[in-house]
C-alpha positions as CSV (number, residue, x, y, z in Angstrom):
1,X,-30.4,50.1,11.9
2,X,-27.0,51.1,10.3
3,X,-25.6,50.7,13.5
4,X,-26.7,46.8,14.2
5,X,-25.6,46.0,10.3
6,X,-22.3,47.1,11.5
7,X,-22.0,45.7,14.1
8,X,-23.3,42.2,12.7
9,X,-20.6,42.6,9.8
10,X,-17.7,43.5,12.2
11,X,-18.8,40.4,14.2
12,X,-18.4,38.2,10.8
13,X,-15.5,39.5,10.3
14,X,-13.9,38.5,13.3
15,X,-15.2,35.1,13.7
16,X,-13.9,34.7,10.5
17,X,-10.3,35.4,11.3
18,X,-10.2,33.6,14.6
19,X,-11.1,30.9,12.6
20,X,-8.7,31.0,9.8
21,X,-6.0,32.1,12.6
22,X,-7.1,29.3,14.7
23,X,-6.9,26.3,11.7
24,X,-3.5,27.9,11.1
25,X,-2.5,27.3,14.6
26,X,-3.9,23.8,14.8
27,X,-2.6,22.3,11.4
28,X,-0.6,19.3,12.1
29,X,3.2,19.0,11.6
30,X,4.3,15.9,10.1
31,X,6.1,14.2,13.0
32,X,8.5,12.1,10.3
33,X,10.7,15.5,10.2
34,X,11.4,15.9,13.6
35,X,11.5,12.2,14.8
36,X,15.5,11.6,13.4
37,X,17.4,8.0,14.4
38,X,20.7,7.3,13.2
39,X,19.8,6.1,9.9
40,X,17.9,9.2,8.8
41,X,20.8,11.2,9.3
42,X,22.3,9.2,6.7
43,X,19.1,8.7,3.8
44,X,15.9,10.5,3.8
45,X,13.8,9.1,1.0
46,X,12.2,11.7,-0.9
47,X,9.6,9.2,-3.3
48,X,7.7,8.0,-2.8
49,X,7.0,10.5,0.1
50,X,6.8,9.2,3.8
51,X,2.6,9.4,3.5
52,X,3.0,7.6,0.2
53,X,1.9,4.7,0.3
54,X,-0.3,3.7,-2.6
55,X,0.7,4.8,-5.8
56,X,-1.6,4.9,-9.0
57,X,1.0,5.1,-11.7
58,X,3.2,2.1,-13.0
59,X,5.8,4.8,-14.1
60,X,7.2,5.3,-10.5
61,X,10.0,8.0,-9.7
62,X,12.5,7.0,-6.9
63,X,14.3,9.7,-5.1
64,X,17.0,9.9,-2.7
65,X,18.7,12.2,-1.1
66,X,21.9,11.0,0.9
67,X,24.1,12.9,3.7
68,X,27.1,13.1,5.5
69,X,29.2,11.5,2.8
70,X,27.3,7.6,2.8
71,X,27.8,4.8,0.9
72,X,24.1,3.2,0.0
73,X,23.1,0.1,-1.7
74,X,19.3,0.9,-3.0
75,X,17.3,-1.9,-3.9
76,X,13.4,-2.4,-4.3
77,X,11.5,-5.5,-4.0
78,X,8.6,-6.7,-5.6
79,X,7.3,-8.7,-2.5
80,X,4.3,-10.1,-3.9
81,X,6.3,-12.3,-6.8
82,X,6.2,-15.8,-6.8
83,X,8.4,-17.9,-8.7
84,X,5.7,-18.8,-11.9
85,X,6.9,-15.0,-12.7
86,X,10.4,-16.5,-13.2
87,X,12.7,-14.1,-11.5
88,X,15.0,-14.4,-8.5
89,X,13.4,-14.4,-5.0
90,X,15.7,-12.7,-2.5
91,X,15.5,-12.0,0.8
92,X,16.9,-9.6,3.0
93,X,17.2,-9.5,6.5
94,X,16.0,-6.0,8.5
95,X,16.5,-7.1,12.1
96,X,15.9,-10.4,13.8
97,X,12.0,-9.4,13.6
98,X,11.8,-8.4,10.1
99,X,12.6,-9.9,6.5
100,X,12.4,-8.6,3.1
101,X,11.5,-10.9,0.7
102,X,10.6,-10.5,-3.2
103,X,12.0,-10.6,-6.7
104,X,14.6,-7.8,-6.9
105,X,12.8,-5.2,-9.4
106,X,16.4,-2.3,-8.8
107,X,19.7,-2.9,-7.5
108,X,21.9,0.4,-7.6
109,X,24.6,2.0,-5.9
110,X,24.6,5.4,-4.5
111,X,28.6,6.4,-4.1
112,X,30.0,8.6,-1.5
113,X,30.2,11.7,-2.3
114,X,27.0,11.8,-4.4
115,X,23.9,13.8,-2.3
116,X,21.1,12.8,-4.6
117,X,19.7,10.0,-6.5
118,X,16.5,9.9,-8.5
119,X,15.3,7.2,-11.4
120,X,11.9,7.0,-12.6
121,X,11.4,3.1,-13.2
122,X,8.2,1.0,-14.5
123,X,6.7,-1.0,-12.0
124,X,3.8,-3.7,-12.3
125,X,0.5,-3.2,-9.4
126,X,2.0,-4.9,-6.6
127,X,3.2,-4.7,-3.0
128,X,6.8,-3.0,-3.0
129,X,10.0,-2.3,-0.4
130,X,12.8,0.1,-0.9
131,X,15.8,-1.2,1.1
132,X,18.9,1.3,1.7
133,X,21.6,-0.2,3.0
134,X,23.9,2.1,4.5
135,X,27.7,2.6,4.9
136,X,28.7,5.7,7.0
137,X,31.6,7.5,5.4
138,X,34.3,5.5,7.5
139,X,32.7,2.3,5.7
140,X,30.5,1.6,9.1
141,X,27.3,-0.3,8.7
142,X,24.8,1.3,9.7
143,X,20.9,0.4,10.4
144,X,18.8,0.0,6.8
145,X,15.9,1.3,6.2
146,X,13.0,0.4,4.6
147,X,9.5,2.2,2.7
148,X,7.1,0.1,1.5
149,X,4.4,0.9,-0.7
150,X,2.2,-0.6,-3.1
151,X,1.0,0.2,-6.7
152,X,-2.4,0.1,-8.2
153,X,-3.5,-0.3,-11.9
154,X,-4.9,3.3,-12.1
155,X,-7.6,2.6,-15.1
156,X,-9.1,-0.4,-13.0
157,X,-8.7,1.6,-9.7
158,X,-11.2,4.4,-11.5
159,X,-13.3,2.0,-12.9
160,X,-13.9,0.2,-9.8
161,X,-14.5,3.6,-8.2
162,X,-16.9,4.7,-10.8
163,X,-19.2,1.0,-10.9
164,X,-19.0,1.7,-7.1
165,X,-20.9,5.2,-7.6
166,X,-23.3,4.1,-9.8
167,X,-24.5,1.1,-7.9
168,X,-25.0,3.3,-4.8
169,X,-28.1,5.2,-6.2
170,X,-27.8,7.9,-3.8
171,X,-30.8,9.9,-5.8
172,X,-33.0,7.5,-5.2
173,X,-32.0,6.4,-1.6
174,X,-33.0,10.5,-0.7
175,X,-36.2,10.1,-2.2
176,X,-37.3,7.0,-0.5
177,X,-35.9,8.2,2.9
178,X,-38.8,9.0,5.1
């Protein structure tokens, strides 16, 4: 009897660390920081976070950190502004397949020299884009790159969520399953 309780509990044991050895193994890597072009090696935006892409805050922080001694021009886009919101619509051109456009919300300079940059800003729900344009440090353009992202009202966001929960019923859908 003592012998097959044993037994049973060294079994346990074991499946239980092949398991937590073998969820250790699996867990994914982010590719983002090993996939590098030419523009990462200049800017890596820190936040909002490369997975980051709906934010539930309207106090927002930007971060930046910059390398090898670049010049960049950081702006950020409200893309979803129309001109009854009287501000300036700009528009900035990625590549011949891709433009920017939007009421300019932050325009700042990151000098050479500088390796980090972080603001926290107040931004209205809406669909946004971080631009960096980006000198090298021999005043070569290089590539930009963009994030975008979009912020939520948090308080509607929760309420929505919780009217969503109460009109599901699930109680009473598991009592009137047969």
């Amino acid at each position: 009897m003592l012998k097959k309780v044993v037994t049973g509990a060294l079994v346990v044991v074991i499946l239980g660390t092949t398991s937590v050895t073998g969820h250790a193994a699996s867990s994914k890597i982010p590719s983002y920081r090993y996939a590098r072009n030419t523009t990462e090696n200049y800017v890596k935006i820190i936040q909002p976070s490369a997975d980051q892409n709906i934010i539930f805050e309207n106090n927002v922080l930007i971060s930046v950190q910059v390398y090898d001694n670049a010049t960049v021009s950081l702006k950020i886009y409200k893309q979803d502004a129309v001109k009854a919101d009287k501000v300036k619509i700009e528009e900035f051109e990625v590549d011949e397949k891709t433009t920017i456009k939007g009421a300019v919300v932050l325009d700042d300079k990151i000098d050479q020299g500088e390796k980090f940059y972080q603001k926290r800003i107040k931004l209205s729900p809406g669909e946004y884009a971080i631009v960096s344009e980006i000198k090298d440090k021999d005043g070569k353009k290089q590539k930009p790159m963009v994030k975008k992202f979009t912020v939520k009202n948090k308080d509607e966001e929760v309420t929505k969520t919780l009217k969503d929960i109460q009109s599901t019923d699930a109680l009473g859908n598991l009592l009137n399953k047969e």
